[in-house]
C-alpha positions as CSV (number, residue, x, y, z in Angstrom):
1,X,0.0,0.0,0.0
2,X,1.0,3.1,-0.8
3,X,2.2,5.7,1.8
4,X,-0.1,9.1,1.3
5,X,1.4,12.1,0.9
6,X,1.7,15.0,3.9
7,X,0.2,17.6,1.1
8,X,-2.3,15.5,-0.3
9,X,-4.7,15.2,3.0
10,X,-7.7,17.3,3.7
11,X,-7.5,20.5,5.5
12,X,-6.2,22.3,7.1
13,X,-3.5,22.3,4.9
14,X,0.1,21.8,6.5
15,X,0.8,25.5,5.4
16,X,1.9,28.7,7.0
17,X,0.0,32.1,7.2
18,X,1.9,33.5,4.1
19,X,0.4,30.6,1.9
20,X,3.3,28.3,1.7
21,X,4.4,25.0,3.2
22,X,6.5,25.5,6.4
23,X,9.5,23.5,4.7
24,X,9.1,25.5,1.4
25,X,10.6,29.0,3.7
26,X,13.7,29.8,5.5
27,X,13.8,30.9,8.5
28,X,13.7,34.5,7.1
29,X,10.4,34.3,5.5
30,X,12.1,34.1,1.8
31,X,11.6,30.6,-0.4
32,X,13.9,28.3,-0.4
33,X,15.0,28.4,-3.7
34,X,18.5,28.8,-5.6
35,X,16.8,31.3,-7.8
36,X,15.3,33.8,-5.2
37,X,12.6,36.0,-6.5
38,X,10.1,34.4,-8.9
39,X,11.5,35.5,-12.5
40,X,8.1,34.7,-14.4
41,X,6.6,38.0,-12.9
42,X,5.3,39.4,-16.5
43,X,3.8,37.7,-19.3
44,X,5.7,36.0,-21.7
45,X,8.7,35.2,-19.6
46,X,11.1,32.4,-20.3
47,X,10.8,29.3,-18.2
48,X,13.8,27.7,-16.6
49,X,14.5,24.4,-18.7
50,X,15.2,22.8,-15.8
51,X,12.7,23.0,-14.0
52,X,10.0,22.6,-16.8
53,X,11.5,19.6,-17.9
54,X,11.4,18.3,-14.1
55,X,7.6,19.4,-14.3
56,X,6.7,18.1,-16.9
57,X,8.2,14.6,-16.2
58,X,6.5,14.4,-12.8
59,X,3.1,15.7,-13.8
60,X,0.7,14.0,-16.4
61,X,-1.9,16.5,-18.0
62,X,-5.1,16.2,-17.5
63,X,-8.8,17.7,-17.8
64,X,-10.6,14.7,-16.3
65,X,-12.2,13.8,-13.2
66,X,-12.8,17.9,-12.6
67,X,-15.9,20.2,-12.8
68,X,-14.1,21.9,-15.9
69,X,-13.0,19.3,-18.6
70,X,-12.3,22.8,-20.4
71,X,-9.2,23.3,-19.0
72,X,-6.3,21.2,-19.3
73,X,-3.8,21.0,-16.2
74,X,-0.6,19.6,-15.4
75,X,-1.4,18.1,-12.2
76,X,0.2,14.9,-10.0
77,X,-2.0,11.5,-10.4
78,X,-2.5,8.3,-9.7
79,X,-0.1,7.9,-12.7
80,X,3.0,10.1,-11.3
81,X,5.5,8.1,-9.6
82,X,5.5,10.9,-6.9
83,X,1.5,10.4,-6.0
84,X,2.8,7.3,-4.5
85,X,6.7,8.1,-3.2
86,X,7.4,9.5,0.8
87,X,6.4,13.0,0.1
88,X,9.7,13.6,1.6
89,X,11.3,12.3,-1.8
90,X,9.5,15.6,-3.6
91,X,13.0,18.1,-4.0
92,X,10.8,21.3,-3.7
93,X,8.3,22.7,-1.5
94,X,5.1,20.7,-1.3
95,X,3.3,20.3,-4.4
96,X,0.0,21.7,-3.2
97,X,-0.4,23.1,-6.9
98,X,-0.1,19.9,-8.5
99,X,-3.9,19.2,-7.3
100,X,-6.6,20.8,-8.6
101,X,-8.4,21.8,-5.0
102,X,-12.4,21.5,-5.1
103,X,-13.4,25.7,-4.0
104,X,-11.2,26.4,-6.8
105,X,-12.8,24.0,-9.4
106,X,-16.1,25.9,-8.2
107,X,-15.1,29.5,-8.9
108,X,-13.3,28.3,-12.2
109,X,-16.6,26.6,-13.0
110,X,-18.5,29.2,-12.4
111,X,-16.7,31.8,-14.3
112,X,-17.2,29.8,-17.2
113,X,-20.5,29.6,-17.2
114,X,-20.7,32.9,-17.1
115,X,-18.1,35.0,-18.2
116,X,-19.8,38.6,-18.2
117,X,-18.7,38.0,-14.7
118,X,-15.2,38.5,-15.8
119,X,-15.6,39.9,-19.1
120,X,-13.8,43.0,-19.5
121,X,-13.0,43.3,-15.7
122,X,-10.1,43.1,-13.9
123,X,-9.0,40.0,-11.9
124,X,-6.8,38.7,-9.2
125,X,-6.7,35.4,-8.4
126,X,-5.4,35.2,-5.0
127,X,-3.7,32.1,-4.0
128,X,-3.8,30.6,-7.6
129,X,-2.3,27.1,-7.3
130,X,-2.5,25.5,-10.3
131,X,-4.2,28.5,-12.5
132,X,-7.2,27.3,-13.4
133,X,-9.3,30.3,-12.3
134,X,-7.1,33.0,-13.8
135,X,-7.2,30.6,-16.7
136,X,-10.9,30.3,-16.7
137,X,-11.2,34.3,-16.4
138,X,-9.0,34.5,-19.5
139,X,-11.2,32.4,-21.1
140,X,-13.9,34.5,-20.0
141,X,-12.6,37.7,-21.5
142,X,-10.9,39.6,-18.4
143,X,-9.5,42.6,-19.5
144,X,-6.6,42.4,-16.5
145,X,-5.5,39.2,-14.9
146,X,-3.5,38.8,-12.0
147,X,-2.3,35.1,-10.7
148,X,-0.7,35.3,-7.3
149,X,1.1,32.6,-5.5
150,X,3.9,32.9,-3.2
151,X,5.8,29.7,-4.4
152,X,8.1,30.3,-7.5
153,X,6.9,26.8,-8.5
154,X,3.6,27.3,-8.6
155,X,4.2,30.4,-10.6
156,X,6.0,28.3,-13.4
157,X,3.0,25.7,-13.0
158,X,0.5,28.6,-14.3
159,X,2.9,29.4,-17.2
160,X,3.1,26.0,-18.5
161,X,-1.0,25.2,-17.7
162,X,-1.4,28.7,-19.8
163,X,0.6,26.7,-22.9
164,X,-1.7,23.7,-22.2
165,X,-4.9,25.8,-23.0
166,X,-3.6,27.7,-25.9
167,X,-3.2,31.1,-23.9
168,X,-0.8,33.3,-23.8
169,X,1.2,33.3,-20.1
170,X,-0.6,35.5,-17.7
171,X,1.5,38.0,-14.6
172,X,2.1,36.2,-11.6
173,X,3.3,37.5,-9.2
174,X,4.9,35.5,-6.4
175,X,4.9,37.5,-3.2
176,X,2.4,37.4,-0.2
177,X,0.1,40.1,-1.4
178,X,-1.7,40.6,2.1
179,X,1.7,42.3,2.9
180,X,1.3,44.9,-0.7
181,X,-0.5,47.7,-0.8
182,X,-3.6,46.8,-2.2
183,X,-4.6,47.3,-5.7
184,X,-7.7,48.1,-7.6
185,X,-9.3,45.0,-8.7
186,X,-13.4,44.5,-10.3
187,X,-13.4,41.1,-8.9
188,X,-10.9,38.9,-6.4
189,X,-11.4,35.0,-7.0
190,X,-10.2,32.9,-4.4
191,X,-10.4,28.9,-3.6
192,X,-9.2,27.0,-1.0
193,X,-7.5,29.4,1.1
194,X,-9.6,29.2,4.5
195,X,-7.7,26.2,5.5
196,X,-6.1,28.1,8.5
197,X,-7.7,30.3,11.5
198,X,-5.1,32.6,11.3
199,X,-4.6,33.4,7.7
200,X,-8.5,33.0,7.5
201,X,-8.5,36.3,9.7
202,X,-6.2,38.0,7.8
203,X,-8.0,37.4,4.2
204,X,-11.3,38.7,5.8
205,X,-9.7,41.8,6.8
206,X,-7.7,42.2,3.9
207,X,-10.8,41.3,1.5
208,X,-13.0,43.9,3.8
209,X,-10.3,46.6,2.5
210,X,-10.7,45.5,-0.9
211,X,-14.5,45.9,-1.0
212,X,-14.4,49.2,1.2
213,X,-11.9,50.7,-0.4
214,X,-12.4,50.0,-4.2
215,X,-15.9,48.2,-4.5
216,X,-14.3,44.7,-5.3
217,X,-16.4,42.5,-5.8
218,X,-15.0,39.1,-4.1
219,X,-15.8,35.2,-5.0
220,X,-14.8,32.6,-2.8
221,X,-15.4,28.5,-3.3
222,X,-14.7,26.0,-0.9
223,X,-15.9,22.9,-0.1
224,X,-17.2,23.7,3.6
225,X,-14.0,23.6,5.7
226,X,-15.0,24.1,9.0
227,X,-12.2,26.8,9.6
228,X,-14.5,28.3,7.2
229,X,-17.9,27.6,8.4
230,X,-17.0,28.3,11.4
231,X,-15.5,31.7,11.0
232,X,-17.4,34.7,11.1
233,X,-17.1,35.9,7.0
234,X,-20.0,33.8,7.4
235,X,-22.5,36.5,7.8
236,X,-21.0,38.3,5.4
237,X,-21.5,35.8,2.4
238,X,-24.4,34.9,-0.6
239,X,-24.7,31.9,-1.6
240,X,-23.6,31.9,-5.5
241,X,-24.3,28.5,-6.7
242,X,-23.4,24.8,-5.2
243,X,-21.8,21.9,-7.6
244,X,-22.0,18.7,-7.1
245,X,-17.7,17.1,-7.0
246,X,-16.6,14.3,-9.4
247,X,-16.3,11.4,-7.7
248,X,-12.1,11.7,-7.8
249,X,-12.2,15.3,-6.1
250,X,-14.7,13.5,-3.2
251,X,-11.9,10.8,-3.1
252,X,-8.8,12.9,-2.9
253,X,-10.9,14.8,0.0
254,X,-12.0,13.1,2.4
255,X,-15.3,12.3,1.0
256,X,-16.3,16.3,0.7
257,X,-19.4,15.8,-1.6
258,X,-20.2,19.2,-2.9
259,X,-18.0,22.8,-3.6
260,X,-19.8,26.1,-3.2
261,X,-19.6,29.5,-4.6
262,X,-20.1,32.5,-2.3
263,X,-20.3,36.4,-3.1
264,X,-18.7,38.4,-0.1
265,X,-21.1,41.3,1.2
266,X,-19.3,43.1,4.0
């Protein structure tokens, strides 16, 4: 039998409040990786070969056993030798990317089945992962896309899931945004990111700032976490629309049966 993986259990995810696995950081705060800062920061950037060629060996793509067979993703399987190795064998910080997290195949779901949510708009996707939401509001017809993950890795994860689907590569930008000043977005997407009390504070003060100070509108999915249910941006949220997960996602998550959109209304 095979041993599961650390970073492929349910929440809450064995990750810090800056949106990273603890081993991923030095003790400093800064990612632990040869090349420092994230160099894929604007579109169109040059991938190391490397690393892509490491990606691509360890990933299969895919568009199956999602609520988007739309979008093709380079994710870890059943079929990648690492899905079944000591997660301690992985070289890099956790993979968390590599799966395709069930709030986020809601919101990327949602946006495209209906785009003039996005269409012409501008977007960031906060805690990206994997891309598919930016993705799916590219698809859509954003007019501004922003895909923001503090892992480098991640970063070149989007770039090469933007190659899968025919798009050109979108900004990323791999810092811990609730640090930035804040922006001026039309609509925030994010998925999967209540996993933690802490950081689960932090977003709803950061996304109250967003909607206070520039009117942005905010989307969250998730599948019902209870760091999530049980926090108090629950009286503050509209229920969007509920999907019902594949039967893959339910197994990969501890049996979680359904994902849900909600519209934040501070």
């Amino acid at each position: 039998m095979a041993l599961s993986l650390g970073w492929r259990t349910f929440a809450p995810f064995p990750m810090n409040h800056s949106g990273v696995f603890p081993k991923a950081m030095r003790s400093n705060g800064l990612p632990l990786f040869p090349w420092g800062h994230c160099p894929w920061r604007g579109a169109g950037s040059i991938l190391d070969p490397e690393m892509k060629a490491f990606l691509e060996e360890n990933t299969e793509v895919t568009n199956s056993g999602s609520l988007t067979p739309e979008i093709h993703l380079r994710l870890l399987t059943p079929r990648c030798k690492f899905w079944w190795q000591r997660a301690d064998l992985w070289p890099y910080s956790d993979p968390y990317w590599a799966i395709y997290w069930p709030g986020g195949q809601a919101l990327s779901r949602y946006l495209l089945d209906n785009p003039d949510v996005v269409r012409g708009k501008s977007v960031l996707d906060l805690g990206s992962g994997c891309g598919a939401t930016a993705i799916a509001a590219e698809m859509g017809g954003a007019s501004r896309i922003l895909a923001n993950d503090i892992d480098p890795i991640a970063g070149m994860a989007i770039t090469l899931n933007c190659e899968l689907n025919q798009l050109n590569p979108l900004p990323i930008l791999t810092k811990n945004i609730l640090d930035l000043e804040q922006d001026k977005w039309d609509l925030v997407v994010l998925g999967d990111m209540f996993y933690d009390e802490d950081l689960a504070d932090g977003l709803h003060q950061w996304l109250k700032n967003c909607f206070w100070t520039h009117g942005t509108r905010v989307l969250i999915g998730d599948p019902g976490r209870p760091q999530f249910s049980g926090h108090s941006i629950q009286h503050q949220l509209h229920k969007v629309v509920e999907y019902s997960l594949p039967e893959s996602t339910r197994r990969e998550n501890n049996g979680l049966t359904t994902s849900t959109v909600w519209d934040f209304q501070p």
